[in-house]
C-alpha positions in Angstrom: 26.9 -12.5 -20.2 25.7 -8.5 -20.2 22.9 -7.1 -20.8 23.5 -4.1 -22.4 22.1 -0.8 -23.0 21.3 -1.4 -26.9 20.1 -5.2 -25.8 17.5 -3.6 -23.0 16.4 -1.2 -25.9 15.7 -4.2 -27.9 14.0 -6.1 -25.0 11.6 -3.5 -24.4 10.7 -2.9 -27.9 10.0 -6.8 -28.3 7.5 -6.3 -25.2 5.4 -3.4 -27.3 5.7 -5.6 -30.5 4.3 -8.6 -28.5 1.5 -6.4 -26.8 0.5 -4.9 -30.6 0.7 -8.1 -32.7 -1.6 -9.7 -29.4 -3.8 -6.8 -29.0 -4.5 -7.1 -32.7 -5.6 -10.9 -32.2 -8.0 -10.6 -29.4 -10.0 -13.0 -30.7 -7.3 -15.7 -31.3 -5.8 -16.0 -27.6 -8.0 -17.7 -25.2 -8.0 -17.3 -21.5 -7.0 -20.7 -19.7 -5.3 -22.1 -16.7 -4.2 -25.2 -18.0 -1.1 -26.5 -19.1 -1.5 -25.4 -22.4 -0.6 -21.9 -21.4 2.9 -22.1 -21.8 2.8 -23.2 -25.2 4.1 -20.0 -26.3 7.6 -20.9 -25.5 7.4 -25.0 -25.7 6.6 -23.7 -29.3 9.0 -21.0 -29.4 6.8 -18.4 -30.8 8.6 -15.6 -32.1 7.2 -12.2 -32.2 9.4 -11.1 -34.7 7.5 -13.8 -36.9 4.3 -12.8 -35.9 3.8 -15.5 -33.3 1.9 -15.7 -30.7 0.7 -17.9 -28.1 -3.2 -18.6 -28.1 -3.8 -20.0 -24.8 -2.4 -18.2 -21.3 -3.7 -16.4 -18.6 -1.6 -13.1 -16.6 1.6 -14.7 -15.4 2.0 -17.1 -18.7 1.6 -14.6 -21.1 3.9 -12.1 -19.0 6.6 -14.7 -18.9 6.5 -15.5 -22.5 6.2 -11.9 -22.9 9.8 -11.8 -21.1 11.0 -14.4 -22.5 10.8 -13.7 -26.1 11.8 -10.2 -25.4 15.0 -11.5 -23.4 15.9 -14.2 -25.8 15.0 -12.3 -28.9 17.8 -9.6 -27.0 20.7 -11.9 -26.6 20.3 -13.4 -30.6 18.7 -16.6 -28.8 21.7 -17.5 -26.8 20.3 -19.5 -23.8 19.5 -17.6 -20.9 18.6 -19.2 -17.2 14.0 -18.7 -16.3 14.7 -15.2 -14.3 11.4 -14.4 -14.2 9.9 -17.9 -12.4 13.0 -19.7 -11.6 11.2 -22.7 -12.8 13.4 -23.5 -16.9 10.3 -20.9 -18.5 8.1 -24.1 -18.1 5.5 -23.0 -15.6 4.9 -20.4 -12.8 2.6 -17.9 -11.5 2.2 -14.8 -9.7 4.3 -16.0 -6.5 6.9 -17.1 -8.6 7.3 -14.2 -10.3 7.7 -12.0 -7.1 10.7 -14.1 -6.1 12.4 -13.2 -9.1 13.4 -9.8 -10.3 14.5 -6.1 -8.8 11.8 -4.9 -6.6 10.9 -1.4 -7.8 9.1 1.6 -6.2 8.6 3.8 -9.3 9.6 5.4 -12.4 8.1 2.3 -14.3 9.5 1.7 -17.7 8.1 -0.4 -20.2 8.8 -4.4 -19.4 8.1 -3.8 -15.6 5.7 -5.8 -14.0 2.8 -4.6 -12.3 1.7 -7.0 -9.5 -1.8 -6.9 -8.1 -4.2 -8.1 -5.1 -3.6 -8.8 -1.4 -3.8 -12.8 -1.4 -2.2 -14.9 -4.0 -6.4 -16.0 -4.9 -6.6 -12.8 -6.0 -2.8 -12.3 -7.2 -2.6 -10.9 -11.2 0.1 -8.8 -13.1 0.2 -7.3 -15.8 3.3 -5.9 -17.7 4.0 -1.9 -18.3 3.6 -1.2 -21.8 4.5 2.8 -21.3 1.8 5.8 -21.0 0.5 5.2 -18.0 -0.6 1.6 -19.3 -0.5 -1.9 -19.0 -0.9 -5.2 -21.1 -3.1 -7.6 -19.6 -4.5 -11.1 -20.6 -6.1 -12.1 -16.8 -9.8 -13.0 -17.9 -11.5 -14.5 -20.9 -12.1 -11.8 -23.5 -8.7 -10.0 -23.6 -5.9 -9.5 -23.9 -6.5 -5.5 -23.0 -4.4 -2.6 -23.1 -5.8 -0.9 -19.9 -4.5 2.0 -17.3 -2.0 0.9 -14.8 -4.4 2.2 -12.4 -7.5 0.1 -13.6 -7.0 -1.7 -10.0 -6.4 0.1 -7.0 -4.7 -2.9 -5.1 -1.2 -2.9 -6.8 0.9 -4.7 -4.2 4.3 -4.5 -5.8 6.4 -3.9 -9.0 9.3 -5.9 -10.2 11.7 -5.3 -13.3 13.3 -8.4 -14.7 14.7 -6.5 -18.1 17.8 -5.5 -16.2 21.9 -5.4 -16.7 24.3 -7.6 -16.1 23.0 -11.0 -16.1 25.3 -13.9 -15.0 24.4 -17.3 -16.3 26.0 -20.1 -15.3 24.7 -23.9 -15.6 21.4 -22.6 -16.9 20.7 -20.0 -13.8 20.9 -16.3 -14.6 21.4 -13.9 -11.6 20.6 -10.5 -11.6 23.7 -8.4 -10.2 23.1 -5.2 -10.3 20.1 -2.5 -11.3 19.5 -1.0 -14.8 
């Protein structure tokens, strides 16, 4: 299965859609560690049917970001957890780092920005273009802030990329954009 050029197009645009229709709600999603942050895909909320999830914190609402943009891409044809490596049923900052193309810069939108030293203090965020970033990692957001808000960005990691393999459920990444 490929990824291609009009389907990454598509991807990203989901990701802005998904940061709009969420930035629009800031009252609705609730900042939360627990297990009902990744009801946004157990419920398969759509963005393109102005769902949303209401509970997450950074790495649950970045992964459901993803997904929904990645699924929404490929028409819903099932596609392996390539952000977590976990079946898009839980994960968190580590996680994510495993997963995806390490990037040094010319962040597009969909890239992950990863942040802190120590996983305590891990967070990302997810590029949203303009020198900004979407972020849902405290009670009170989500929040459209600059990439820059943080000084201690530890890596970057794109996960919207082309061609995917998938086979038995696990997608690889094989080459860059």
């Amino acid at each position: 299965m490929r990824l291609n050029k009009h389907q990454r197009h598509s991807a990203r645009n989901n990701i802005l859609l998904g940061a709009h229709l969420m930035l629009s709600h800031p009252g609705a999603i609730y900042y939360t560690q627990g297990a009902d942050r990744w009801e946004g895909i157990a419920r398969r909320d759509r963005v393109v049917k102005g769902h949303y999830p209401r509970h997450g914190d950074c790495s649950s609402t970045v992964t459901w970001m993803l997904w929904n943009a990645l699924t929404h891409a490929l028409e819903d044809m099932a596609i392996g957890d390539i952000v977590n490596g976990l079946h898009w049923q839980a994960g968190n900052t580590e996680t994510m780092m495993q997963h995806g193309k390490h990037i040094s810069r010319c962040t597009i939108v969909g890239d992950c920005v990863f942040y802190g030293h120590t996983f305590a203090r891990r967070h990302v965020a997810i590029y949203i273009g303009n020198g900004y970033v979407f972020s849902h990692g405290s009670a009170g957001g989500p929040y459209k802030v600059n990439g820059r808000y943080r000084s201690d960005i530890v890596a970057r990691r794109r996960y919207i990329l082309a061609p995917y393999i998938n086979v038995g459920g696990i997608s690889s990444v094989i080459s860059g954009v």
